[in-house]
Every structure is written in C-alpha cells, then in structure tokens.
C-alpha positions as a printed NumPy array, in Angstrom:
array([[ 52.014,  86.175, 124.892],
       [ 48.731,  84.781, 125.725],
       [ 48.911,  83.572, 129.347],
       [ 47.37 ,  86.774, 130.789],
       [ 44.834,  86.818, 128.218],
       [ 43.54 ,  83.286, 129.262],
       [ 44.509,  83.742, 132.754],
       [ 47.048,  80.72 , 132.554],
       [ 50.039,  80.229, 135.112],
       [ 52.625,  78.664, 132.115],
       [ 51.968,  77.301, 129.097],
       [ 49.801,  74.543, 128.708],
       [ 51.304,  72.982, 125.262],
       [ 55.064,  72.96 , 125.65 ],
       [ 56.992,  70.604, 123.74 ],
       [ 59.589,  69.902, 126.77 ],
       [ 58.543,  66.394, 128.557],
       [ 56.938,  67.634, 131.83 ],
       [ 55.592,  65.006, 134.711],
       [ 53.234,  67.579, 135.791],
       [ 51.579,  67.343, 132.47 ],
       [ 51.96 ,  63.588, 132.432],
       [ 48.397,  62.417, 130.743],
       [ 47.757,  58.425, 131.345],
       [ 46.156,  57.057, 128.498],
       [ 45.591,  53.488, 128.602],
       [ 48.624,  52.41 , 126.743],
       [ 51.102,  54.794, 128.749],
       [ 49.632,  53.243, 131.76 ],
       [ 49.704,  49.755, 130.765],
       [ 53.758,  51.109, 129.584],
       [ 54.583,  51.953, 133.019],
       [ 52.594,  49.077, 134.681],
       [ 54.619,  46.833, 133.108],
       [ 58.051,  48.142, 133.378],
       [ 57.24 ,  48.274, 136.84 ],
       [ 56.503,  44.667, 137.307],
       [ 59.714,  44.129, 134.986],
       [ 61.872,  45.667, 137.605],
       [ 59.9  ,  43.752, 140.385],
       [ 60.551,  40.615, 139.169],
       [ 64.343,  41.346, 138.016],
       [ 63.939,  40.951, 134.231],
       [ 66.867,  41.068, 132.101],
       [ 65.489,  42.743, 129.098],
       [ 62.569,  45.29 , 128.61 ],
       [ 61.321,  47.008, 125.265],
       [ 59.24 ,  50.01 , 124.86 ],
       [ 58.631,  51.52 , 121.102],
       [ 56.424,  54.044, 119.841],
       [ 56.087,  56.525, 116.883],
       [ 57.875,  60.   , 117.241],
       [ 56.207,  62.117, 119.963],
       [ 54.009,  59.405, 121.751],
       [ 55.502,  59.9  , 124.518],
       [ 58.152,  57.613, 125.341],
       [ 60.639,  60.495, 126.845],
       [ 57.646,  61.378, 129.079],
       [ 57.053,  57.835, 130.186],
       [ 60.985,  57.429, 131.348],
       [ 60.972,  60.495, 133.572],
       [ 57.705,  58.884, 135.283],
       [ 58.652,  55.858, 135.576],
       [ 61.816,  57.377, 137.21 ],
       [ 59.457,  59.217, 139.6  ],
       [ 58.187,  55.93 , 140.741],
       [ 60.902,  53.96 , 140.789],
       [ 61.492,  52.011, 145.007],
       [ 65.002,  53.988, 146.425],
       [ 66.643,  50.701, 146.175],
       [ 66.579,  50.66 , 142.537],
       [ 69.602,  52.159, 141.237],
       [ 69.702,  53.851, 137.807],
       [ 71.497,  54.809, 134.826],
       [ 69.822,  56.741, 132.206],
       [ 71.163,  56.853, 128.854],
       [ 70.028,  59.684, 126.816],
       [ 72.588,  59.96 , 123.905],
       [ 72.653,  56.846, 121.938],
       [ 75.373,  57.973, 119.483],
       [ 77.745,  56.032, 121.469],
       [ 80.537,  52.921, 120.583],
       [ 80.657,  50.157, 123.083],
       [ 83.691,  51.69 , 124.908],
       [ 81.843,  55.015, 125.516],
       [ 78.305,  53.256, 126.636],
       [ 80.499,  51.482, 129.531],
       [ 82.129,  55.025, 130.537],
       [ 78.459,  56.685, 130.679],
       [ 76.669,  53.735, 132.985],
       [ 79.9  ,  54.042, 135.174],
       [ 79.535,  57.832, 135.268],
       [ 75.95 ,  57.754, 135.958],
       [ 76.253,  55.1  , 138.309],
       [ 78.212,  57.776, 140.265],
       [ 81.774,  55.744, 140.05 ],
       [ 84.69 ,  58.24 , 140.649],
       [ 87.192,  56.604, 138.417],
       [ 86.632,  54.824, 135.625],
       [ 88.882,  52.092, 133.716],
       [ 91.198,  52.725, 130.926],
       [ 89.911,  49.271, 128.91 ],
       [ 87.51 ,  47.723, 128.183],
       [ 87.574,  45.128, 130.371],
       [ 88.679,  46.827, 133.674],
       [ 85.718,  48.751, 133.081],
       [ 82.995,  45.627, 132.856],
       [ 85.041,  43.978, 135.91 ],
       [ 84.249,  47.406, 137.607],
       [ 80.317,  47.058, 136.753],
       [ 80.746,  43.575, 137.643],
       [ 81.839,  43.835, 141.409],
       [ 78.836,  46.871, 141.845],
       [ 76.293,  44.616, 140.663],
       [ 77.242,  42.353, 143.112],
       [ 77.468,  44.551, 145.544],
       [ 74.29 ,  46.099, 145.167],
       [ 72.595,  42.563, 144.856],
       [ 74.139,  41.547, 148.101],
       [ 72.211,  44.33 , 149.701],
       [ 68.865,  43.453, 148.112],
       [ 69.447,  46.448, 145.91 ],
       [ 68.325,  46.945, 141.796],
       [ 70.409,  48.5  , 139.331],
       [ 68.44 ,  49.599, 136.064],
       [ 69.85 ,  50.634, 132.739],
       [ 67.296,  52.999, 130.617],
       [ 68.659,  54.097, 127.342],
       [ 66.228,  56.704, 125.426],
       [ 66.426,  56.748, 121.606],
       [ 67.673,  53.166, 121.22 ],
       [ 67.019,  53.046, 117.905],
       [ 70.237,  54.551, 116.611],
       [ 72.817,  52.196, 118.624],
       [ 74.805,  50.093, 116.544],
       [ 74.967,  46.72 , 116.273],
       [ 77.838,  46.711, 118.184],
       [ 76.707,  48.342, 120.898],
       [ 73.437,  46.333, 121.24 ],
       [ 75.537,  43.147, 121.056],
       [ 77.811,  44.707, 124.126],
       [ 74.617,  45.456, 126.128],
       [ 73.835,  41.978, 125.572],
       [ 76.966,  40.879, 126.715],
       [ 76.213,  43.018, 129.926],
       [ 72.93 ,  40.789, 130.328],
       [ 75.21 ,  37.828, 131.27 ],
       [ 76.45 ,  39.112, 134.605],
       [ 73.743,  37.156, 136.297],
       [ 73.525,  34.659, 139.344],
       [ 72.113,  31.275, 138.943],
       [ 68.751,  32.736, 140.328],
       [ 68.306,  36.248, 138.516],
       [ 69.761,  39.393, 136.736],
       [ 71.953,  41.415, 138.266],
       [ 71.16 ,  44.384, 135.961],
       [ 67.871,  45.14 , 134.308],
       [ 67.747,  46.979, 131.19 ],
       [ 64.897,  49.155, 129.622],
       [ 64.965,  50.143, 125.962],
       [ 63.196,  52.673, 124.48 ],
       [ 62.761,  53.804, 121.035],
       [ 61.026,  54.264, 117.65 ],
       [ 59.806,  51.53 , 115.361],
       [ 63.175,  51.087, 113.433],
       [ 64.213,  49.357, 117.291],
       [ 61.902,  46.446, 116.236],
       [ 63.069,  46.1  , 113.066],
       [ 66.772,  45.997, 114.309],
       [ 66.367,  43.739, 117.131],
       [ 64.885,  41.364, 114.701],
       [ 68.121,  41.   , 111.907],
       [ 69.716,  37.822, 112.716],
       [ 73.295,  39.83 , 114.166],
       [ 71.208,  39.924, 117.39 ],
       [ 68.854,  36.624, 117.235],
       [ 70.298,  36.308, 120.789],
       [ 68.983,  39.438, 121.976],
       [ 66.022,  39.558, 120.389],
       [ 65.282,  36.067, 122.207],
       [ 65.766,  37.383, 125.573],
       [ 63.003,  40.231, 126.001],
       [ 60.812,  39.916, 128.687],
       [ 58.678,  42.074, 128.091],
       [ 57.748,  44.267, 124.934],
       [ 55.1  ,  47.528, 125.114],
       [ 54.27 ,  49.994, 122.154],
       [ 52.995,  52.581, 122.683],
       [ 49.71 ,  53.665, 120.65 ],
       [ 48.336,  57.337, 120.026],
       [ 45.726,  58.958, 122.02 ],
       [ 42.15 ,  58.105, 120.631],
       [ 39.997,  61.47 , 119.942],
       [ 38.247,  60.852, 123.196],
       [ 41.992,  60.583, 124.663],
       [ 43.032,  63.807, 122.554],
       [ 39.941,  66.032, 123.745],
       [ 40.85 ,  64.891, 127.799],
       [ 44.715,  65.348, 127.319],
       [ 43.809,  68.879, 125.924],
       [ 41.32 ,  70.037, 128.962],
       [ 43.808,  68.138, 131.157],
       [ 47.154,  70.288, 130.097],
       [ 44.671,  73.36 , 130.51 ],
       [ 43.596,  73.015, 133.937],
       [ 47.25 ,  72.124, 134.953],
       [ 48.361,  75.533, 133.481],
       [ 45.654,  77.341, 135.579],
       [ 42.642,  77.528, 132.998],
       [ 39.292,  77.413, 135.038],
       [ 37.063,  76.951, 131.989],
       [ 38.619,  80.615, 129.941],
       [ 39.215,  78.648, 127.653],
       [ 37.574,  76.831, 125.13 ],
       [ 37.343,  74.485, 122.225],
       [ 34.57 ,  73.156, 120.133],
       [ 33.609,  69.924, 119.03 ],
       [ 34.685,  70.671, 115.18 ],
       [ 37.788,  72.297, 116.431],
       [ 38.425,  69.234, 118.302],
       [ 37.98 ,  67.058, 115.259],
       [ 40.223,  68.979, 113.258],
       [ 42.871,  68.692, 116.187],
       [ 42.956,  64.959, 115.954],
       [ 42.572,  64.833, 112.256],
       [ 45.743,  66.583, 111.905],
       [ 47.598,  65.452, 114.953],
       [ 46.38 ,  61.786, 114.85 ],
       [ 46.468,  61.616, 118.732],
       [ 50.543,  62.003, 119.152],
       [ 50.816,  64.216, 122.218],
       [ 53.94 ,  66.017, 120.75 ],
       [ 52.008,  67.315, 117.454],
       [ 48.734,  68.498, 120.08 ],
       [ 50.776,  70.612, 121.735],
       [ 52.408,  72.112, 118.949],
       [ 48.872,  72.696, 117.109],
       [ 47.551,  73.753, 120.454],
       [ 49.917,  76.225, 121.514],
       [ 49.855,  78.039, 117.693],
       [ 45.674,  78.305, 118.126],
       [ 46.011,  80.076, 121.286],
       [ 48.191,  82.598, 119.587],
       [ 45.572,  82.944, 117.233],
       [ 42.587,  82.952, 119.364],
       [ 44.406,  85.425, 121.14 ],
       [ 44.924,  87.727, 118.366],
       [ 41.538,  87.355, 117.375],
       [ 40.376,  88.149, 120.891],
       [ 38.004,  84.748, 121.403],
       [ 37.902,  82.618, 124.717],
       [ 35.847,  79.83 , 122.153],
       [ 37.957,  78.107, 119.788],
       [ 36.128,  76.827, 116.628],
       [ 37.607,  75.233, 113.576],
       [ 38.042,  78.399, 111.722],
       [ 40.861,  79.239, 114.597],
       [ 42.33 ,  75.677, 114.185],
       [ 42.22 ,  75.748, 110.562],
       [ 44.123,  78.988, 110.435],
       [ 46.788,  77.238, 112.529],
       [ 47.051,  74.713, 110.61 ],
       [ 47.701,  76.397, 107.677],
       [ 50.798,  78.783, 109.687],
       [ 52.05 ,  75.476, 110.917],
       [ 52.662,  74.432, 106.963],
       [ 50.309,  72.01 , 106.819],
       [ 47.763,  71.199, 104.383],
       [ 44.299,  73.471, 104.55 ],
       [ 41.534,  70.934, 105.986],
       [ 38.735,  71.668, 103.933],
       [ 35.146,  70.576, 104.252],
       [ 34.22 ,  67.681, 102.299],
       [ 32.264,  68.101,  99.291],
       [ 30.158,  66.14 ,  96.434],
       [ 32.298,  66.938,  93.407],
       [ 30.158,  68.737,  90.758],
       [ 29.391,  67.492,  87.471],
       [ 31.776,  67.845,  83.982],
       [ 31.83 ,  66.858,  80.752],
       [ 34.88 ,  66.36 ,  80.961],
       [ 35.273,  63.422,  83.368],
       [ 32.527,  61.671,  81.231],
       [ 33.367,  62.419,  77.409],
       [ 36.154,  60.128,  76.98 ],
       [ 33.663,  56.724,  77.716],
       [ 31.193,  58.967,  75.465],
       [ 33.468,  59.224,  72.618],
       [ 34.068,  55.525,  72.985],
       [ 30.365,  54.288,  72.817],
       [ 29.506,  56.392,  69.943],
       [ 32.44 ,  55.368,  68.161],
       [ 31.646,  51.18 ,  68.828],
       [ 28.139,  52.58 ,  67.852],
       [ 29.016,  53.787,  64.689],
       [ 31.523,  50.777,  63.824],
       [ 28.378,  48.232,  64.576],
       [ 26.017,  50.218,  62.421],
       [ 29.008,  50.946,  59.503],
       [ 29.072,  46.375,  59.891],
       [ 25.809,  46.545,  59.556],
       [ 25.291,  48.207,  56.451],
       [ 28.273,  46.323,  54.95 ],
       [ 26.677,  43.068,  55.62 ],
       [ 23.083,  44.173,  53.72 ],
       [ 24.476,  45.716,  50.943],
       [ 27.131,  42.517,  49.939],
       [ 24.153,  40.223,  50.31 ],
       [ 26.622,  38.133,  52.576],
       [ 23.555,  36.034,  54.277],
       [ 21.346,  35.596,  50.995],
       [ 19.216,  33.188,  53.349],
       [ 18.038,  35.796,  55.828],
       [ 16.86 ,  38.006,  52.953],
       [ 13.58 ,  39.019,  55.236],
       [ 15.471,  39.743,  58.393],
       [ 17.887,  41.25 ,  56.208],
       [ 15.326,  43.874,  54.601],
       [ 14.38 ,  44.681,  58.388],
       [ 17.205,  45.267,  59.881],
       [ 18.058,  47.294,  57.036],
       [ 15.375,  49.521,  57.828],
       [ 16.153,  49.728,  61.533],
       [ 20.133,  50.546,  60.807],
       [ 18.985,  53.143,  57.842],
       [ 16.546,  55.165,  60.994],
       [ 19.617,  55.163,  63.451],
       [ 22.039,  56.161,  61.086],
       [ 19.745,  59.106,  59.989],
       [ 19.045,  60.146,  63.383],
       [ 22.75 ,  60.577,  64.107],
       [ 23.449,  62.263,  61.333],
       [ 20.533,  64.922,  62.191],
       [ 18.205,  64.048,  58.854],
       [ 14.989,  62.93 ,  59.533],
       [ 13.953,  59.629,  58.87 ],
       [ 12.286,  58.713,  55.68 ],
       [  8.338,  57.482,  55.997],
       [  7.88 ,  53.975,  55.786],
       [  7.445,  52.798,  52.117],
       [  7.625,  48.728,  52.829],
       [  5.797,  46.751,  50.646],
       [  3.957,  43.507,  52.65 ],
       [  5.012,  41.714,  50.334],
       [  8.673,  42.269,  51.278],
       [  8.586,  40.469,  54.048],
       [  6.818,  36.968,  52.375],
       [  8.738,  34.048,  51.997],
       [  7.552,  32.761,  48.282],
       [  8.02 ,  29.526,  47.761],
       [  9.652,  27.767,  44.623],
       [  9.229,  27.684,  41.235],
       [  9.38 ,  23.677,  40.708],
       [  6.781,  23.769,  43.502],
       [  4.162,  26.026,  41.632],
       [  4.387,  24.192,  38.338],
       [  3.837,  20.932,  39.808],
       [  1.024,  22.691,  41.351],
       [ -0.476,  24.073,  38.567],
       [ -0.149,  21.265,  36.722],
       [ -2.432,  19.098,  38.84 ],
       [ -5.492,  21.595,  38.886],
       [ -5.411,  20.931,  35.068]])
C-alpha cells in the first residue's frame, strides 16, 4: 500500500520473525553470546525468558543461523505436548525414520543417537520455543532426558525459551531438580529509546529506504512511550503510521501521525501534559472544614465568657471577649462596633480588707 510511495522493497515492520531484520541490542547479543558458549562447552541446561514480543522467536532462528554443522538440532515449536508426544517430535526432527511404539523404546532410541553422535565429536541440541506452557510432566521428562550423560559431559544440550511464567514454574518445588541444574540463565530486556530509534532506521534501510522516510524526535518519543522498546509492538505501531503518513501524503513523520495511529491501533490518546487549572471544587471541601472548626472555636469561646467559667482571668476574659465579638461580626458581614472599653476594665483592684486597713492608718 505504501511501499511505492516510500520507495521500499518489502515492508519494513512485519510482525513475522525475519533474520534479515535481526537488530542486536545489547541484551539479544549478550542472549546469543551465551547460548553459544553453552553449546561450546556442552551444558546440560540453558534458559532464555523475556516479555511477549522481545524477541525470543527471533533470537532462536539466529542462533540457528550460527550454529557449527556438527551441532545437531531439534526445534520444538509447539509446546502443547504430553511427555509421549515431546519424545515422538525430537525423534522426528532428529530425522529418525521410525519411531517407537513406548515410551521407553523411544528414549533407548535417543539414547543410542546420542551416543552415536558423541562418538563422532558431534552436538545434539534441543530448543523448545514457548516453554512456558509445558506441563510439569513434561519438564520433569526433559529432565529425565538430561541424565543420558557420560562421566565427562552431556550428551544432549537443551535450550529453553519462554515468557516470565517459565521462571516462576521452574522455581515450584515439583522441579527443585531442574531448576538446580541450569547453566546458564539470560532475559531478555526491551530496547532502550536510543535502541528503539536505531532498530526503527535499521528495519528501514533493510527494506530499501535511502532517507524517504522520516521520523521526528517527538514522534520517536511517542513510539517508545507506547511501545516501551518491545520490537513486536514497534513494528506494529510502525507499520500503521506509514499507512497514515501515506494517506496524508508526508515523507516526515511527526507525533501528530503517530498519535493518530495510536489512537486506530485502540490505544489510549497520548496527550500533552498539562498544569491542571484551578477549581473550587477540589479546594471547598478543606474550606468548609476550617470554617466550620473556626466557627466551633469561636461558638467555645463565647460559651466560656458568658458562664464566667474562669472568674480569675476576668481581664483576659473581657479581652478576648472583644477579639471573639470582632471575628464573629466580620463573618457574619456586620461591621464591627467602635471600641467603647473603659481603662478601667482592664485594672486589677485590689481588696476590700486591704483598703480599710489602709485607710485606717492615714487616720
């Protein structure tokens, strides 16, 4: 739809794992480095998770690619299997022309190839994709499997890979035993936005774009805000903003484009921050509850000076009186009376016994 319009070859952003495509960000390299060695040194067990879309798919097929031609391989791809139909795919895989009935005619069949192949310097490697949804069972059989070892080394290497949930199953106690035994264990992290803006240029050129096409800086943000740097939702926001830069005629994608996409893709509208504006309404509920403490103090208040419960404080009394009488009246929206205290108010007199003895001895 929009290949001839950006002068592309194929698409750029397909969701089918391609090796051509293959983008090495530091944790898929330091994935396949690793597996590598693994092989190398004949490791029994090997463990490779990562969230949906990261990429694990993509790094089996490379590994694959690099794999030495004496390493033999059987790639497990449907991991809806019981323990009886796992042994029938790694024998059919393998390339073996018949197969056992049983169980066990089948693992004495695997048996006597392992040895075979290890007596001619020769690795056999089990992959299964998706290992997440085996069973118990099944796990427990592959550790079984494990055991057909010499003194020295494995006779069969085996590569899991899956989604988180693999972690969490490997460690119930069922398979303590298995869970002991990895070698080596890899997950796999998203693409950083530096990562996401390469991987996007990167897919591009490989599809034939000589600089047609173009994204900006905010359009590149938005990609990574929504894809959070797993390759499989890039491609998926990619490949709808094309079809909309397309249809808007534009070799310069800018936000508005991958906004738009966003929004056909059912996902949430990325709008541009803003300072929320001002309402009553957020603040009038503390409000109310001021005023009303406010009132209950000054309604106290009043109580207190009119009872004469602190006969003592009979100056302090008569001013705070006067203070409580000017807020209540402000309030209320009358205006405040003018000040009538008498100076005299305020003086402490002293008592009676005191002034006739007083009097008394001017006489």
């Amino acid at each position: 739809m929009y290949l001839d319009f950006y002068g592309l070859k194929e698409k750029p952003f397909s969701l089918t794992p391609d090796p051509q495509f293959l983008y090495m960000s530091e944790s898929h390299r330091t994935a396949i480095d690793s597996l590598l060695y693994g092989i190398q040194q004949r490791e029994g067990f090997m463990v490779v998770t990562g969230d949906i879309g990261t990429g694990k798919t993509t790094i089996c097929r490379t590994l694959l690619e690099k794999l030495d031609r004496n390493v033999k391989t059987a790639v497990i791809f449907n991991s809806f299997l019981t323990e009886g139909e796992l042994l029938r795919a790694i024998l059919q895989d393998l390339g073996f022309a018949s197969i056992g009935r049983s169980k066990t005619e089948r693992i004495d069949a695997l048996n006597r190839f392992l040895v075979e192949q290890l007596s001619q310097g020769e690795h056999v490697l089990l992959i299964i994709d998706e290992a997440q949804n085996l069973s118990i069972p099944v796990l427990e059989q592959i550790r079984m499997l494990s055991n057909l070892e010499t003194a020295k080394e494995k006779m069969l290497q085996i590569i899991l890979l899956g989604q988180l949930e693999l972690n969490q199953k490997l460690r119930s106690a069922k398979l303590k035993q298995l869970n002991q035994r990895i070698a080596i264990r890899h997950h796999i992290l998203p693409l950083s936005r530096e990562e996401t803006e390469s991987y996007i240029y990167q897919r591009l050129t490989v599809a034939g774009s000589h600089g047609s096409v173009t994204f900006s800086k905010s359009a590149l943000n938005e990609i990574y805000r929504f894809s959070q740097g797993i390759p499989r939702l890039i491609n998926l926001l990619c490949d709808r903003t094309l079809i909309g830069g397309f249809v808007d005629e534009t070799y310069h994608i800018d936000k508005g484009v991958v906004r738009k996409a966003i929004k056909d893709l059912g996902g949430k509208e990325v709008m541009t921050p803003t300072y929320p504006s001002f309402t009553w309404s957020r603040y009038l509920p503390p409000l109310r509850i001021f005023l009303l403490i406010t009132l209950c103090l000054v309604l106290a208040g009043m109580i207190l000076l009119k009872y004469d419960l602190f006969p003592s404080l009979q100056g302090t009394r008569n001013l705070i009186h006067n203070q409580f009488e000017k807020i209540y009246l402000k309030m209320a929206g009358e205006p405040a009376p003018s000040p009538t205290t008498n100076p005299t108010d305020h003086r402490i007199d002293p008592p009676k016994e005191t002034v006739r003895t007083s009097l008394e001895e001017t006489r």
